[in-house]
C-alpha positions in Angstrom: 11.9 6.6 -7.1 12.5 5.0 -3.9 16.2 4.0 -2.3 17.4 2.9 0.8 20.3 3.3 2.6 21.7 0.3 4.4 24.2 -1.1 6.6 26.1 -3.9 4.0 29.7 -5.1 2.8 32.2 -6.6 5.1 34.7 -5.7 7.0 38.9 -7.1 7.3 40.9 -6.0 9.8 44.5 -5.9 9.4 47.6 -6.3 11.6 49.3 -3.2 11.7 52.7 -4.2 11.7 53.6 -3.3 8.7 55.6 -0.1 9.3 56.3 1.4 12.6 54.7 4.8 11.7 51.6 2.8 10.6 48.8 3.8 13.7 46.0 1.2 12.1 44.9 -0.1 8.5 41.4 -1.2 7.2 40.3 -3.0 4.4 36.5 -2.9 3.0 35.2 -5.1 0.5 31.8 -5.7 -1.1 29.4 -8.1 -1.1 30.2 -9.1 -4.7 33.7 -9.6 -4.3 34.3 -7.7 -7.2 36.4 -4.7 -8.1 35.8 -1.3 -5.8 37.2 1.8 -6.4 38.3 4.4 -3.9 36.8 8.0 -4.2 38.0 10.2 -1.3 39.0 10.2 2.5 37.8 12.8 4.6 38.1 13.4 8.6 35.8 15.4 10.8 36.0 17.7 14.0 35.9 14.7 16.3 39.0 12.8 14.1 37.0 10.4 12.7 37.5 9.0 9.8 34.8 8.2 6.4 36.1 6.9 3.1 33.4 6.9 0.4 34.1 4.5 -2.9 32.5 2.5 -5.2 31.1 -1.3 -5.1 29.6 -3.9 -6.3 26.6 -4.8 -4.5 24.6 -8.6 -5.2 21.9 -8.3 -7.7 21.7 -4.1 -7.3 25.0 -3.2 -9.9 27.3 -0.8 -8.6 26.4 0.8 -5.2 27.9 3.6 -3.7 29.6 2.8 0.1 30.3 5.2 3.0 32.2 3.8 6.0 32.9 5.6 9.0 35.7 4.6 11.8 36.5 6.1 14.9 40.0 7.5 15.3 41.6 4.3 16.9 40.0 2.4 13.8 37.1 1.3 15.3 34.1 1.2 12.4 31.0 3.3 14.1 29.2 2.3 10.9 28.9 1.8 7.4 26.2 2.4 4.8 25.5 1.8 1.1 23.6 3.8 -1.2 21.8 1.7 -3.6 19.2 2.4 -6.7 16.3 -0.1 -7.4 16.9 -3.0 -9.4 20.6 -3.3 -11.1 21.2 0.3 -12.0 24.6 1.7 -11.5 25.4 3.6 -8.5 29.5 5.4 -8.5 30.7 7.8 -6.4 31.7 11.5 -7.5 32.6 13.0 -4.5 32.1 14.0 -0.9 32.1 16.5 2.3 31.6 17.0 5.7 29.4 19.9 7.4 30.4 21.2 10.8 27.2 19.0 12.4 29.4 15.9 10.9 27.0 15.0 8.5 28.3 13.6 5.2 27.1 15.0 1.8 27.6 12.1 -1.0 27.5 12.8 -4.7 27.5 10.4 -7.2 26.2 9.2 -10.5 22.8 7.2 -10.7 21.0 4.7 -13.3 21.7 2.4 -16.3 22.8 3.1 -19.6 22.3 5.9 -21.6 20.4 7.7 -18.4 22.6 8.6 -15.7 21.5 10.7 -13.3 23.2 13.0 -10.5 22.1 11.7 -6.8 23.3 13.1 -3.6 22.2 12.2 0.0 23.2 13.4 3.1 24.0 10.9 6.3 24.1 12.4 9.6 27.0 11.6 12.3 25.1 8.3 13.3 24.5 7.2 10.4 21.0 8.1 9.2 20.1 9.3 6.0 18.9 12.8 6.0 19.0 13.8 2.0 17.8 12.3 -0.7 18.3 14.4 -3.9 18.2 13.3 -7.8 19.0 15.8 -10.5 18.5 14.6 -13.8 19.0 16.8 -17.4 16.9 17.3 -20.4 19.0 14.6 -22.7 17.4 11.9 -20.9 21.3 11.3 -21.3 24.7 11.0 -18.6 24.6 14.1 -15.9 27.7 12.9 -13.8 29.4 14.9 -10.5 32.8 15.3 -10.1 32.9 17.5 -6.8 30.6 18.7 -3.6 31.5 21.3 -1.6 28.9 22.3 1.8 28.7 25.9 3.1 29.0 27.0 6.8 25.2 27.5 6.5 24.6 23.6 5.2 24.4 24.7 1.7 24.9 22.2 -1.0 27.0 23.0 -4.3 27.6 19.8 -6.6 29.4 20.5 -10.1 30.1 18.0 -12.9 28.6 17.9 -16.6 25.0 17.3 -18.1 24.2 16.0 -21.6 21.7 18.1 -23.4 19.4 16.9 -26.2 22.0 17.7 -29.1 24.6 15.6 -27.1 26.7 18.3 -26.3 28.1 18.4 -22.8 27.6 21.3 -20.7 29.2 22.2 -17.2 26.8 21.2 -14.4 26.3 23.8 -11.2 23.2 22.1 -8.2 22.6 23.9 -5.9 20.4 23.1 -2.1 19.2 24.6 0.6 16.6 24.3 3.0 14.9 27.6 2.2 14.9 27.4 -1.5 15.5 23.9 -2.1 17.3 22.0 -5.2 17.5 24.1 -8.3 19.9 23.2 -11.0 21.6 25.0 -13.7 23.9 23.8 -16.9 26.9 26.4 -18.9 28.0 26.2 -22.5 30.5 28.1 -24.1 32.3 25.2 -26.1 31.8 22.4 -27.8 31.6 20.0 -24.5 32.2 21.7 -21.2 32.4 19.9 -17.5 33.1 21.5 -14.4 35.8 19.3 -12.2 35.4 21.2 -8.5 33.6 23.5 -6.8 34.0 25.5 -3.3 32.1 28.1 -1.4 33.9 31.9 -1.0 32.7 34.2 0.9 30.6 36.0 -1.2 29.5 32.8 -3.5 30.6 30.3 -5.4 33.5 29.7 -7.3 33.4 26.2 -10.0 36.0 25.6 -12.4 36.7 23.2 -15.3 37.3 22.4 -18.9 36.2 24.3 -22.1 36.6 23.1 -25.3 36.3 24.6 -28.6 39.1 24.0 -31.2 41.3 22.7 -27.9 40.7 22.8 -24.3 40.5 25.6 -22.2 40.5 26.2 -17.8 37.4 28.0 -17.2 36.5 29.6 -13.5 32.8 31.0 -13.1 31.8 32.8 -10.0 28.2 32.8 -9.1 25.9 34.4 -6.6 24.0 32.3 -3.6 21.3 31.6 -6.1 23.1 30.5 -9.1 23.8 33.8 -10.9 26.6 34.0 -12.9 29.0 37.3 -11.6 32.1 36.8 -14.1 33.6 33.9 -16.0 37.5 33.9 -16.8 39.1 31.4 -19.6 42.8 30.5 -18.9 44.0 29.4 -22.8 47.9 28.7 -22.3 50.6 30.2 -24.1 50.4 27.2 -26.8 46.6 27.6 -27.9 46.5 24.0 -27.1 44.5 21.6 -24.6 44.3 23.1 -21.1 42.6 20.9 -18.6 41.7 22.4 -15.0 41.5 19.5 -12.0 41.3 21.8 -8.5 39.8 24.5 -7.1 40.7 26.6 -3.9 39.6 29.8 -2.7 40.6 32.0 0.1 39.5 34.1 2.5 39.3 37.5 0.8 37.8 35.5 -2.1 40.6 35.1 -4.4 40.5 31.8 -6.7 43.6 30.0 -7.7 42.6 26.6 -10.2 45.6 24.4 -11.4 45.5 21.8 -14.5 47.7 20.4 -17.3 48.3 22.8 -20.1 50.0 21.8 -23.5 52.5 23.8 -25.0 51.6 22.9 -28.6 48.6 21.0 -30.2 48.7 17.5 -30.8 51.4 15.5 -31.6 53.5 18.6 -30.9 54.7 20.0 -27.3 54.7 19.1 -23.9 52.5 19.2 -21.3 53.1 21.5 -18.1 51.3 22.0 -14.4 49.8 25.5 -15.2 48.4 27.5 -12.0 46.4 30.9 -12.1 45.3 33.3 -9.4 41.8 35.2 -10.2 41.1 38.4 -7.9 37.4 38.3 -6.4 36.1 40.0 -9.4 37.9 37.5 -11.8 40.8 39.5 -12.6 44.2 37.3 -13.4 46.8 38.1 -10.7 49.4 35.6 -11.4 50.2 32.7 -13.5 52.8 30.6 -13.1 53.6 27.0 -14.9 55.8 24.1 -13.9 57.1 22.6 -16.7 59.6 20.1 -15.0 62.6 18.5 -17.1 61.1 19.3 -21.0 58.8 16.1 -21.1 54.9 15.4 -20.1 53.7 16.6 -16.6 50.3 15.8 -15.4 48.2 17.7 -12.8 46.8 16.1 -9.8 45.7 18.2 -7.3 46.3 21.4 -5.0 45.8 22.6 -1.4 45.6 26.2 -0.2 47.0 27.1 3.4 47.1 30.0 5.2 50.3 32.0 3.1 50.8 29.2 0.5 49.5 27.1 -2.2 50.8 24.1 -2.8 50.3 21.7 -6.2 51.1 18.5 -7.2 51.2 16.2 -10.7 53.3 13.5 -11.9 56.1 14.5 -14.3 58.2 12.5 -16.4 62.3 12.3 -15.9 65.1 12.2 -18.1 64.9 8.7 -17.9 61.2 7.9 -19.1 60.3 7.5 -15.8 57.5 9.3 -14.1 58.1 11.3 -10.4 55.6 12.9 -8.2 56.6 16.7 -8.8 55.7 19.4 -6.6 55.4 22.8 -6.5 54.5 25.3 -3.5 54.2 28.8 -4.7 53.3 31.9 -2.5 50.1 33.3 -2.5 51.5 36.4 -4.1 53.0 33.7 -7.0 56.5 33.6 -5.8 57.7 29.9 -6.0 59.1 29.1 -2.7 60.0 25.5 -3.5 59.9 22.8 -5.8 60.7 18.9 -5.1 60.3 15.8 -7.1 60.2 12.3 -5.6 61.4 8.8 -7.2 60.5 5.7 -5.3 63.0 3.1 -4.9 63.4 1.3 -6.7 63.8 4.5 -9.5 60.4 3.0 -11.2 56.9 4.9 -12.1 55.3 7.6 -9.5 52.4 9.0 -9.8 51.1 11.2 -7.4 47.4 11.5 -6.4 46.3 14.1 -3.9 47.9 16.4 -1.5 47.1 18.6 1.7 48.9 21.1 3.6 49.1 21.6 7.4 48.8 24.9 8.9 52.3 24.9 10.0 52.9 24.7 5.8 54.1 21.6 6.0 52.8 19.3 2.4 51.5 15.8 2.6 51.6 14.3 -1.4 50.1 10.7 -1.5 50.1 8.7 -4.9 51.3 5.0 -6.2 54.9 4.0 -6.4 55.9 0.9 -8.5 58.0 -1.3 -6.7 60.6 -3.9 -7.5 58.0 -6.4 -8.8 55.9 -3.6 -11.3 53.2 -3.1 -8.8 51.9 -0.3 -7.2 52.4 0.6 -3.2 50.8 3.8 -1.6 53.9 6.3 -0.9 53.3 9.3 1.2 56.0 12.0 1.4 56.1 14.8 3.5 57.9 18.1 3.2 59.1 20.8 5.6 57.4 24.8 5.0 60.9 24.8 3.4 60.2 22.0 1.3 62.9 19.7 2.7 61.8 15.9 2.8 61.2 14.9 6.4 59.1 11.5 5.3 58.5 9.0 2.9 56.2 6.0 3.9 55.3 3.2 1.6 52.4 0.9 2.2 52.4 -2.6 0.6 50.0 -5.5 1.5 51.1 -8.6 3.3 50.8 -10.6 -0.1 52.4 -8.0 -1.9 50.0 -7.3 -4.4 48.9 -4.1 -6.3 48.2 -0.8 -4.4 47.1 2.9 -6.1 46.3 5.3 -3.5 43.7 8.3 -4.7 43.0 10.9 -1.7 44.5 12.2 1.8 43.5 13.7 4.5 44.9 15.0 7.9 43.3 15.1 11.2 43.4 18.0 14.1 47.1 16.0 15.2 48.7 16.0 11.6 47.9 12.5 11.5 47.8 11.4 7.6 45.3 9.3 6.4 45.1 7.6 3.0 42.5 5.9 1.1 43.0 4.2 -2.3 42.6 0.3 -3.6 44.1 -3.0 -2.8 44.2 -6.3 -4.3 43.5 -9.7 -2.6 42.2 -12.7 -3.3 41.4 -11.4 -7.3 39.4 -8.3 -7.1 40.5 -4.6 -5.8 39.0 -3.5 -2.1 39.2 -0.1 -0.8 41.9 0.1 1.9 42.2 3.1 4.3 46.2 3.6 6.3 46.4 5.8 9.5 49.8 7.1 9.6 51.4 8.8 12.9 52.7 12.0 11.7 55.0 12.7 14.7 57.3 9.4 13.7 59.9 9.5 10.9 58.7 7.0 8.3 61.0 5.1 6.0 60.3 3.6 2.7 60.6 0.1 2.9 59.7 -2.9 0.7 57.7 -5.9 2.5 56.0 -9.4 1.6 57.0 -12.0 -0.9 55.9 -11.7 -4.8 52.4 -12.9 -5.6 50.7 -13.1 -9.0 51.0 -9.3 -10.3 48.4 -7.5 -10.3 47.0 -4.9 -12.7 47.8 -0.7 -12.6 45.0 -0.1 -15.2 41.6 0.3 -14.2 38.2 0.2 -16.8 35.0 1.5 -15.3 32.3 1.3 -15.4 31.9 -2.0 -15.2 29.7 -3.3 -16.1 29.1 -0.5 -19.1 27.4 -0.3 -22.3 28.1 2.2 -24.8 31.1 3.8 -23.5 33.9 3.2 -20.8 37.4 4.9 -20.0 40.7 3.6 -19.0 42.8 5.2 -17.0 46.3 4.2 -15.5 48.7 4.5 -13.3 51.4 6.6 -14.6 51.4 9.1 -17.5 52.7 7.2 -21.0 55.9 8.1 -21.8 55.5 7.4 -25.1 53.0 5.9 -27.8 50.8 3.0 -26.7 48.0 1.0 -27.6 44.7 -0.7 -25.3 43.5 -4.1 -27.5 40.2 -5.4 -26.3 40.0 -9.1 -26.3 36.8 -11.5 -25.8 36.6 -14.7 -23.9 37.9 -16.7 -26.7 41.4 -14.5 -26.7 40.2 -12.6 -30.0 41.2 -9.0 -30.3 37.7 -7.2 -30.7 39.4 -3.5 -30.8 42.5 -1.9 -30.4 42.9 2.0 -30.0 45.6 3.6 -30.3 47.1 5.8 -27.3 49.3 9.0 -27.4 52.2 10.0 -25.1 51.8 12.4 -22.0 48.2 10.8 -21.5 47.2 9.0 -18.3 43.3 7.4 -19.8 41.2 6.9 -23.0 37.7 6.8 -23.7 37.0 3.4 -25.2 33.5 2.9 -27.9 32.2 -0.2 -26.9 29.1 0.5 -29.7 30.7 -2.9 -31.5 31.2 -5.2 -28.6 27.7 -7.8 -28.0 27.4 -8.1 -24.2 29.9 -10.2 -22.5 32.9 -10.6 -20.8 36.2 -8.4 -21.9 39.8 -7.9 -21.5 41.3 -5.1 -22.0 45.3 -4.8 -22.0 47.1 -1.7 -22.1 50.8 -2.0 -24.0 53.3 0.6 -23.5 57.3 -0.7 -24.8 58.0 -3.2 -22.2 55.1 -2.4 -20.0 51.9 -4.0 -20.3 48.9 -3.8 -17.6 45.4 -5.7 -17.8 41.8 -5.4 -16.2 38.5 -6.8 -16.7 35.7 -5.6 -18.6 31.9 -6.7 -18.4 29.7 -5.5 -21.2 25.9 -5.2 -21.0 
């Protein structure tokens, strides 16, 4: 199998005077003029800045895109990463090795057989790695994190789909001296590892279980893929836990946050569960955040240097979601906790965060605004966990914005990558932020046509596709599939605390789709091709 990476896509440059704390913004859109999708922002040693996403390329299906820009905004390059043919090419996740070079992981091929590709591109932009890992099911293998060693070791986790079906947590490993080896974990009925990160004395992965319900799972492994000890966080409820993030520290301690129920479906609530594991897998701490009573959704975490800090959106007394966060000591003490409502008192959701060494917190996401669409919002907190800044970024034509990932540079400067609509399709869009100027949250631009919070991938997809949206259901909800003709072809139903569905698209012929989410009074709406 033969690829090639290439420069491609175009470029927009935008004015950026649309908040005085704003340094520079950047749009990127693909050839197709089709829905992207945002994966992840990351900055290197020099301050530059690479965002890797999702596109659609012209007559090669989904590609995957790396950009990189110079810190005043200036693109050095950009490359896609595109398969042969039409086969389907979405990012999972990415890195950055102390040389500069970029480790990209993504999935790779057409339906039923996806495989997991990952490829390296040095600072100036030329491929150096080309690696395909592909299971025994002849079925979907799919990343969902990459981490790089000081030594330019490779670690990608995800899930691989075995003969039976069953889904089993995903661990591939490279090096130059021994090359790619790959190696798949079952303990449940369908396990998947969601991130992965080098300690110092191996490798740490974590994910999701299940058997009757859910459970966290954290395996540490060796250099060369051997398992040392595997620990299973089952919460208090014996009811679905789901791990998102990994850190590890310096002494090689883990700590892994998720959402953990407190009773099994209908029943309970969810809460933001975090646990501590010693470097031989012991449980030091635990400690959950279970906000006002109702649902609360894990996002993400970041480990600093005498705290860890964790983020999720939770849902208020009023039915609204908030970004809520939560910065616990790194012997489990909580130091602070802070939840954020946009104006105008609509849905948060929050997406990422990173902490600065000073311990300042950084928590990105999507706030609604006055006309139901989404805006990037950034707030940051003190060490003491005091809010110092909230920025909102809206497009000129005040369309739909859901940021996904944030990163800071060597100055505090706060990047944020997520996508934007214009002109009828979603492009990644990338905001520099000057860290050193109070922000304000502000509301700009005149209403435009609204856009859509709910997002179907892939598309196009055959088989099976999930939904996910912007803000965690408050309540009971339902996602009707119609065809071109307005017909409903399906309808699933969707419980409360949940933030996407799996949808069977086994009865759809191939064709154009739309697919509607309806929550109360809300409603949401995105396009579906079937193959």
């Amino acid at each position: 199998m033969t690829r090639t990476v290439a420069a491609l896509f175009c470029l927009v440059v935008l004015s950026t005077a649309f908040a005085g704390d704003t340094l520079w913004t950047r749009r990127y859109a693909g050839p197709a003029a089709q829905d992207d999708e945002a994966c992840i922002v990351l900055v290197d040693s020099l301050d530059n800045v690479i965002i890797v996403g999702t596109v659609v390329g012209v007559g090669s299906g989904l590609d995957i895109a790396v950009v990189k820009y110079g810190p005043a905004g200036n693109q050095i390059w950009a490359r896609g990463i595109s398969g042969p043919g039409a086969s389907n090419d979405r990012a999972g996740g990415a890195c950055i090795a102390r040389d500069g070079t970029v480790y990209v992981s993504g999935s790779t091929g057409a339906f039923p057989d996806y495989n997991v590709l990952t490829v390296g591109i040095d600072a100036s932009g030329n491929e150096v790695l080309r690696e395909t890992y592909a299971g025994e099911g002849g079925q979907a293998d799919a990343p969902a994190a990459i981490a790089v060693s000081p030594t330019g070791a490779l670690a990608v986790a995800g899930y691989t789909t075995a003969l039976s079906g069953r889904k089993d947590a995903l661990l591939w490993l490279y090096d130059q001296e021994n090359g790619a080896r790959g190696f798949s974990f079952s303990r449940g009925i369908d396990d998947a590892a969601t991130d992965v990160k080098f300690g110092p004395t191996g490798i740490h992965m974590c994910g999701t279980s299940t058997m009757e319900h859910s459970d966290y799972f954290v395996r540490k492994l060796d250099l060369t893929g051997v398992v040392e000890w595997l620990q299973i966080y089952n919460g208090p409820g014996n009811a679905p836990d789901a791990a998102v993030g990994l850190a590890v520290d310096g002494d090689g301690n883990s700590y892994v946050t998720g959402t953990s129920a407190t009773a099994p479906p209908p029943g309970g609530t969810t809460h933001l569960a975090t646990v501590k594991l010693g470097p031989a897998g012991d449980t030091l701490w635990t400690r959950r955040y279970t906000g006002v009573g109702r649902p609360n959704e894990a996002a993400a975490l970041a480990l600093g240097a005498s705290a860890v800090a964790v983020t999720g959106t939770s849902t208020g007394t009023s039915g609204k979601t908030d970004y809520a966060t939560v910065v616990y000591s790194l012997s489990g003490t909580e130091l602070w906790s802070q939840r954020f409502d946009g104006p105008p008192g609509k849905d948060d959701a929050a997406k990422d965060v990173a902490m600065a060494p000073d311990g300042r917190v950084f928590v990105t996401g999507t706030s609604m605004g006055a006309n139901d669409r989404g805006d990037f919002i950034t707030v940051r907190y003190s060490a003491a966990g005091l809010q110092e800044y909230a920025a909102r970024y809206n497009s000129p034509a005040d369309n739909d914005e859901q940021a996904t990932s944030i990163a800071l540079d060597s100055r505090l400067n706060f990047i944020v990558l997520g996508n934007s609509f214009a002109a009828g399709n979603y492009d990644l869009m990338v905001v520099k932020y000057d860290s050193a100027v109070s922000g304000a949250v502000t509301e700009q631009g005149r209403p435009q046509p609204r856009g859509t919070a709910l997002t179907v991938g892939p598309c196009p997809a055959r088989g099976l596709a999930r939904a996910t949206w912007s803000s965690v259901l408050a309540g009971p909800a339902s996602l009707a599939v119609f065809d071109a003709a307005g017909t409903v072809r399906d309808r699933v139903a969707v419980a409360a605390g949940l933030a996407g569905t799996s949808l069977d698209l086994s009865g759809l012929v191939p064709g154009v789709y739309l697919v509607r989410l309806e929550a109360g009074a809300k409603s949401a709406a995105a396009k579906l091709i079937v193959e």
